[in-house]
C-alpha positions in Angstrom: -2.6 -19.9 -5.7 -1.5 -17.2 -8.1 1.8 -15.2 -7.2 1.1 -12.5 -4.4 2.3 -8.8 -5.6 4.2 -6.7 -3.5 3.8 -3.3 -2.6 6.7 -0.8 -0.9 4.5 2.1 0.4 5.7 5.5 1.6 8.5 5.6 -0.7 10.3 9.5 0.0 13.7 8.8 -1.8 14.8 8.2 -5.0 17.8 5.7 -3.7 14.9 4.1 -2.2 12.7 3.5 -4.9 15.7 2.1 -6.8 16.4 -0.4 -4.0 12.7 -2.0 -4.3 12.8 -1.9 -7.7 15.7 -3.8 -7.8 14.7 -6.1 -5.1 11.7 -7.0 -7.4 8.9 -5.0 -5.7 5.5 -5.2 -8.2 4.6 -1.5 -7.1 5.7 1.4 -5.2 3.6 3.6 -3.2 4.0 7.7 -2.6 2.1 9.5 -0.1 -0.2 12.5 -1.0 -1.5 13.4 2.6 0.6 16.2 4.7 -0.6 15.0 7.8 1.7 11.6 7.3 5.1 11.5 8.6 5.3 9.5 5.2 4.1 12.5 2.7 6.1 13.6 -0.4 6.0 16.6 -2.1 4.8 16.8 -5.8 8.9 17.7 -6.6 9.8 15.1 -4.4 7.6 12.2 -6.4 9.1 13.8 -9.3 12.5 12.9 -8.4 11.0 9.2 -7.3 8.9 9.0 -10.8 12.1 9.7 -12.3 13.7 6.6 -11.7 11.3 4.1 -11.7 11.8 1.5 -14.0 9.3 0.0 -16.4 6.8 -2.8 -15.6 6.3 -1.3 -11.7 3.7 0.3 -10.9 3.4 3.6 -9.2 1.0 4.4 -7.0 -0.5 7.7 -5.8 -2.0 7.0 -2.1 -4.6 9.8 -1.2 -7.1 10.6 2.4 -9.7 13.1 1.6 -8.5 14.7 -0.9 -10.1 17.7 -3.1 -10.7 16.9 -6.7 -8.2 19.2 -7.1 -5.4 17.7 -5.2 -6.1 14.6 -7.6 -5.7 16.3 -10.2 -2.7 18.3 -10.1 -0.8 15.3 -9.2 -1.9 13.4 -12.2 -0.7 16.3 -14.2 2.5 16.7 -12.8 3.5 12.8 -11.9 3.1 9.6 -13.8 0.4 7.5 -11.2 0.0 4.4 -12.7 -2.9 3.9 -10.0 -4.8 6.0 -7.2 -5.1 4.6 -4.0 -8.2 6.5 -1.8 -7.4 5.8 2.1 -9.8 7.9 3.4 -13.9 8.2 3.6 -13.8 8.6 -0.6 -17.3 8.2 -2.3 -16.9 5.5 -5.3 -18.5 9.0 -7.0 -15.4 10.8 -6.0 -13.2 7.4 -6.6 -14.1 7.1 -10.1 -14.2 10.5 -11.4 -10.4 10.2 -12.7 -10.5 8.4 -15.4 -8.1 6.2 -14.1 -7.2 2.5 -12.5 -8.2 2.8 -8.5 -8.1 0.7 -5.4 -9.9 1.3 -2.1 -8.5 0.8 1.8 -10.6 0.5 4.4 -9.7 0.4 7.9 -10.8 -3.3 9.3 -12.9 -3.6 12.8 -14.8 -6.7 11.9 -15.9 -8.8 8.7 -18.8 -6.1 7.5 -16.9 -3.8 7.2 -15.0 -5.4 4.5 -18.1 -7.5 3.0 -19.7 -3.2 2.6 -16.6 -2.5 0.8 -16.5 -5.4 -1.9 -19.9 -4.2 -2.5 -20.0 -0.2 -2.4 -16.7 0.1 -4.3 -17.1 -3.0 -7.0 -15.7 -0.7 -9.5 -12.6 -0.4 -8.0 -9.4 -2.7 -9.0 -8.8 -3.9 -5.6 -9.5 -3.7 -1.7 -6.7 -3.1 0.4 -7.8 -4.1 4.1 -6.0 -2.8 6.7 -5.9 -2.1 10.8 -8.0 0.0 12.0 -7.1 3.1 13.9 -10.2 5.9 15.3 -7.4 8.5 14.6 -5.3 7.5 12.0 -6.2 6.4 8.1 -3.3 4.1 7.8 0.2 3.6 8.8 0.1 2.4 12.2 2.1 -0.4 12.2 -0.5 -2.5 13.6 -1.8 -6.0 11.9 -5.2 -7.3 12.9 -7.7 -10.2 13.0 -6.9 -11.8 9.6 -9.6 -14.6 10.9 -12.4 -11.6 9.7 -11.4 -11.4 6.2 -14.2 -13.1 3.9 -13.2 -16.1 1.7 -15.3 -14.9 -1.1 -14.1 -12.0 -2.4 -15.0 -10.1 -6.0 -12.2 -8.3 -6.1 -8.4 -8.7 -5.9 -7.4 -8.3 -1.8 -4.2 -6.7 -1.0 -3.5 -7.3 3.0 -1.8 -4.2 5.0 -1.1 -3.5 8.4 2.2 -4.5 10.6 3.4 -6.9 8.0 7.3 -7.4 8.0 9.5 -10.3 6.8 9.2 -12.8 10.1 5.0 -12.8 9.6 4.6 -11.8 5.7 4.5 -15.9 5.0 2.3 -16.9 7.8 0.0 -14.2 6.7 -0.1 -15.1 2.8 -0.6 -17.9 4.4 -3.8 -17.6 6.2 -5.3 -14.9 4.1 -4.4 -16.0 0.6 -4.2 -12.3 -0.8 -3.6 -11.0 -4.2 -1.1 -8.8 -2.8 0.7 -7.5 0.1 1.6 -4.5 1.2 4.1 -2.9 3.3 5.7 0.4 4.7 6.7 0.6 8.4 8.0 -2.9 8.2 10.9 -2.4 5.5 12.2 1.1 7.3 15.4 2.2 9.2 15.5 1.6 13.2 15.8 4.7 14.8 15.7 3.9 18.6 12.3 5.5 19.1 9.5 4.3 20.8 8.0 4.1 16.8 11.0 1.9 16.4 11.6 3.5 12.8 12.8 6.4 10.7 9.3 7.1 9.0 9.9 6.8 5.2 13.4 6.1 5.1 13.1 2.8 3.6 16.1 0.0 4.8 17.4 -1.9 1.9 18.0 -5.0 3.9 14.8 -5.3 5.2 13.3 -4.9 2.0 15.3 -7.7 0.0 14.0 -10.1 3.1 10.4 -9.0 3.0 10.3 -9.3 -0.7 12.7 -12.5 -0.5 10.0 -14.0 2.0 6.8 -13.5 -0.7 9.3 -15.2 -3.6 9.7 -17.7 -1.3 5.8 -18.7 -0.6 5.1 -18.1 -4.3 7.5 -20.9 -5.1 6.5 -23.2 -2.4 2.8 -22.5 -3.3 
């Protein structure tokens, strides 16, 4: 099996972005939707583009937006690749002129069979839980069982992962990547159980340590 990528999603800090870089993260995800407790400004990714370091990928994560919203972050921050987590077109997807991946919200295996079809042109399908009320971020994994073996595109796996399942679930699903956001983040004694966006550096060098580890096992 090739080497599965990693993802940190819902970066909101500089330090933070610095700490998964480090750590060996493949990409880093920022969060261009205001009703996410996860959501940056465009100054805010500014400071985050800032200090990434060559050779990772940033990664713009978008739900519904206007044309317009793509746009003026493209002019202002450095996306390496768009990520549409909403009920995007492939019209609307491709209009950028730029690398894209789709996420669809998994109930069972059509939906993601539709989605390898409608949005071939896209340079990945990230699968994750789904959620009537929410387009991401729940925290929540799902039936892994669902996802189809054949697959013409890359698969990046979301949804609840953290550093005690991340290996069962390359495991089972045999992704290209992985991709994680609550999982990696601060305790907070909530009944969330974390401090939404404020990534913990620990947790993130034993998520990332657990991929490395299946990669060179595999």
């Amino acid at each position: 099996m090739a080497r599965v990528r990693t993802k940190i999603c819902g970066v909101t800090r500089p330090e933070d972005a610095v700490a998964a870089s480090r750590a060996g993260a493949d990409a880093l995800g920022l969060v261009f939707y205001n009703k996410s407790p996860r959501s940056v400004t465009l100054e805010r990714a500014q400071e985050i583009a800032a200090v990434v370091p060559a050779f990772v990928t940033l990664v713009g994560l978008f739900v519904n937006p206007s044309r317009m919203d793509v746009e003026m972050a493209l002019s202002r921050i450095p996306l390496d690749l768009l990520q549409f987590h909403g009920d995007e077109t492939p019209e609307f997807c491709t209009q950028f002129r730029r690398r894209w991946i789709k996420a669809v919200r998994v109930r069972d295996a059509a939906v993601v069979t539709d989605a390898f079809d409608r949005y071939r042109e896209a340079s990945g399908l990230l699968v994750d839980a789904y959620d009537p009320s929410r387009y991401g971020g729940t925290g929540q994994s799902f039936d892994w069982s669902v996802i189809p073996r054949q697959r013409p595109l890359p698969l990046i796996l979301a949804g609840g992962l953290n550093s005690a399942n991340v290996a069962t679930a390359i495991g089972q699903v045999r992704p290209w990547g992985v991709d994680v956001s609550g999982g990696v983040e601060s305790p907070d004694g909530t009944a969330d159980g974390t401090r939404k966006g404020i990534k913990d550096v620990s947790k993130i060098t034993e998520f990332l340590s657990e991929v490395n580890r299946v990669n060179q096992t595999d």
